[in-house]
C-alpha positions, -999 to 999 in steps of 0.1 A, spaced: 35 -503 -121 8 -505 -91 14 -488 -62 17 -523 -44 45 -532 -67 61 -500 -63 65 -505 -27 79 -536 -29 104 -527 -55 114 -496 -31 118 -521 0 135 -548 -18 162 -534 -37 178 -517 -10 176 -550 10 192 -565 -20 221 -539 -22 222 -545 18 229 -580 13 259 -576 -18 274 -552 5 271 -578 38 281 -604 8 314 -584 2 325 -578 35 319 -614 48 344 -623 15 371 -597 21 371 -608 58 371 -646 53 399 -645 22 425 -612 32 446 -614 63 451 -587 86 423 -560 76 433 -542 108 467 -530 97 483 -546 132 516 -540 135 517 -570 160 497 -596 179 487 -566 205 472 -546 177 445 -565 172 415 -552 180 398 -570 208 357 -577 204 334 -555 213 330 -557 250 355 -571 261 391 -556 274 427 -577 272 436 -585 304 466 -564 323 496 -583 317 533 -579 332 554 -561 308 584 -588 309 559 -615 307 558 -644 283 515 -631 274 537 -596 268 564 -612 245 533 -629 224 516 -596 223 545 -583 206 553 -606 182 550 -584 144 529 -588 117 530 -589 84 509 -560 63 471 -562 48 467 -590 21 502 -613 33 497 -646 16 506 -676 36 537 -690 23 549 -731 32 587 -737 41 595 -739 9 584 -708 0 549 -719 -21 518 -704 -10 502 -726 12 466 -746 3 437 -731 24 446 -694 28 416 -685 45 427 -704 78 449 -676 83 438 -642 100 470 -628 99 509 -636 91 538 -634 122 563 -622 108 588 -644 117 608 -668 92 609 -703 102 640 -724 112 634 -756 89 606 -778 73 604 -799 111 587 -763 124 551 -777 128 528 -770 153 546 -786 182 576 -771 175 557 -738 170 545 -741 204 586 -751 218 600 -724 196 579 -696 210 585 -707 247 619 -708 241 622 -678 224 613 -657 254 634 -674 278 664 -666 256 655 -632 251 653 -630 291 684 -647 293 669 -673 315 690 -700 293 689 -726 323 651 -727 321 656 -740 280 645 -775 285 623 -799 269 613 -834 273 611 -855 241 589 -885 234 616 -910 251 609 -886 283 651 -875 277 653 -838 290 674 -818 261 687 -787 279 700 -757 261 736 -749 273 751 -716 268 780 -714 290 807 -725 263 795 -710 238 812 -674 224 791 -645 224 789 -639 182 776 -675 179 750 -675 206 724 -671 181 735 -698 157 739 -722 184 711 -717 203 693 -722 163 713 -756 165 695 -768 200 660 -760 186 664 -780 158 676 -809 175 646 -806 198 620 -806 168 636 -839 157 626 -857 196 592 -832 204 560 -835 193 523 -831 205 525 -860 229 557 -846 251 544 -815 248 515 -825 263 529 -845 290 556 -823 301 528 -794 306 501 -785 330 468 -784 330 442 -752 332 411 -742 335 391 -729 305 381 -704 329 416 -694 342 427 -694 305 464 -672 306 481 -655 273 510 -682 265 490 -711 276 486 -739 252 458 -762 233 476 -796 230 457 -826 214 479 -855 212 470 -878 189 443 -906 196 442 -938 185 434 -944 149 448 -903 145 481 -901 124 488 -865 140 478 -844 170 476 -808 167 490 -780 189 477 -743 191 492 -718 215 470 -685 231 484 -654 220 460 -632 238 431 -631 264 403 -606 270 373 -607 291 339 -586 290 321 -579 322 296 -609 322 326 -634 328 333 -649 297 365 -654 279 378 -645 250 412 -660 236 431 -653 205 452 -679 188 483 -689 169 493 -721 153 519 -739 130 509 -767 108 520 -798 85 536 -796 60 555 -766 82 543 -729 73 546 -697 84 528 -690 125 495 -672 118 466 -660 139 441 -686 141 407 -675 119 368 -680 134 347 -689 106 323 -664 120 338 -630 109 320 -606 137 343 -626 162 370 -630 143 399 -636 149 386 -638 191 372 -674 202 350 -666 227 347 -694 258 316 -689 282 308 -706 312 304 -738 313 318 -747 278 337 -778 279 351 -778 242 363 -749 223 361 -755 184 378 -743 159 373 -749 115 400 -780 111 401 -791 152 384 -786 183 404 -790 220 387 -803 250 392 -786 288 419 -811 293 440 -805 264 443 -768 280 482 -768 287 509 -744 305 548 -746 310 
């Protein structure tokens, strides 16, 4: 072996070794939910410059913050209990069982809302505007303490049956990509010639020092499966979508949202 050869044998197997081990990681992260170990949404490690943003600790940002996890590895599971197709869309699991096969990604979106309000006790602020632009209102005053729970079940799933993307998008308003709050929502309604819009709420929001944005999301899907942090495709950001100045469109692997279909109860 020449001393020429030699040197390029020493410089290129470590670069190949380099490159199996990059290869590995970039696989582990793009097929294995939650490689953090979060207990919940908070947990999540932010990316690297950038700091969540201070949040009131009865807020609705707080309550998605603290929504739990499932552990390292969770599989994502349809409402009938099969895995769901395309795993790797998933960063991590919520662990929080779904109410029926109707809990898609608008009704994601609704549930979550309403969960908070009914955790604060704020049931007079449980309404919701269906496609016929009827205002279903959740109504608690007749209704015996040790069947709250089951009852206020009952509303939701009379809501999912009237909601979708399009009264979710109407009966919301709009924000700034810029201005971008935890809790706030992505709402495409579908187009014409589109069989289905898409919903996607903002879990979390951090920001770095040079003014950009960086948001953290949540989703539902068709045919209804479990709510799961939304994944980047590109693993050193993920599972952080990072907005900058100027952008007009935030993308993400199945969908992309413009500014306008930035959305807030």
């Amino acid at each position: 072996m020449t001393g020429r050869v030699r040197r390029i044998v020493w410089v290129a197997v470590p670069a190949l070794l380099l490159l199996v081990v990059a290869g590995a990681a970039y696989w582990r992260a793009f097929n294995s939910t939650n490689p953090w170990h979060a207990t919940q949404v908070g947990d999540i490690p932010a990316p690297r410059g950038f700091s969540r943003v201070e949040v009131p600790v009865d807020s609705y940002a707080a309550y998605l913050r603290a929504l739990p996890l499932k552990g390292a590895g969770a599989k994502l599971h349809l409402y009938s209990g099969q895995e769901a197709k395309h795993q790797f869309m998933a960063a991590a699991i919520v662990d929080q069982p779904l109410l029926s096969k109707y809990e898609q990604c608008a009704d994601v979106a609704i549930r979550l809302w309403a969960e908070y309000l009914w955790q604060q006790g704020r049931y007079e602020e449980i309404c919701f505007t269906d496609v016929c632009d009827s205002v279903l209102c959740y109504h608690a005053d007749t209704v015996s303490p040790d069947s709250l729970r089951q009852h206020f079940e009952d509303y939701l799933l009379e809501v999912y049956k009237w909601c979708n993307t399009a009264s979710v998008y109407r009966e919301t308003m709009p924000r700034l990509f810029s201005d971008v709050e935890g809790g706030d929502l992505l709402v495409h309604p579908a187009e014409e010639g589109e069989e289905y819009g898409h919903a996607i709420v903002v879990a979390d929001v951090a920001r770095d020092a040079k003014g950009r944005v960086a948001i953290l999301c949540l989703e539902g899907n068709t045919p209804a499966r479990e709510k799961h942090i939304v994944r980047n495709k590109w693993p050193w950001r993920n599972p952080w979508f990072i907005i900058g100045k100027g952008d007009r469109e935030i993308r993400f692997i199945k969908s992309r949202f413009r500014q306008e279909h930035l959305r807030h109860y």
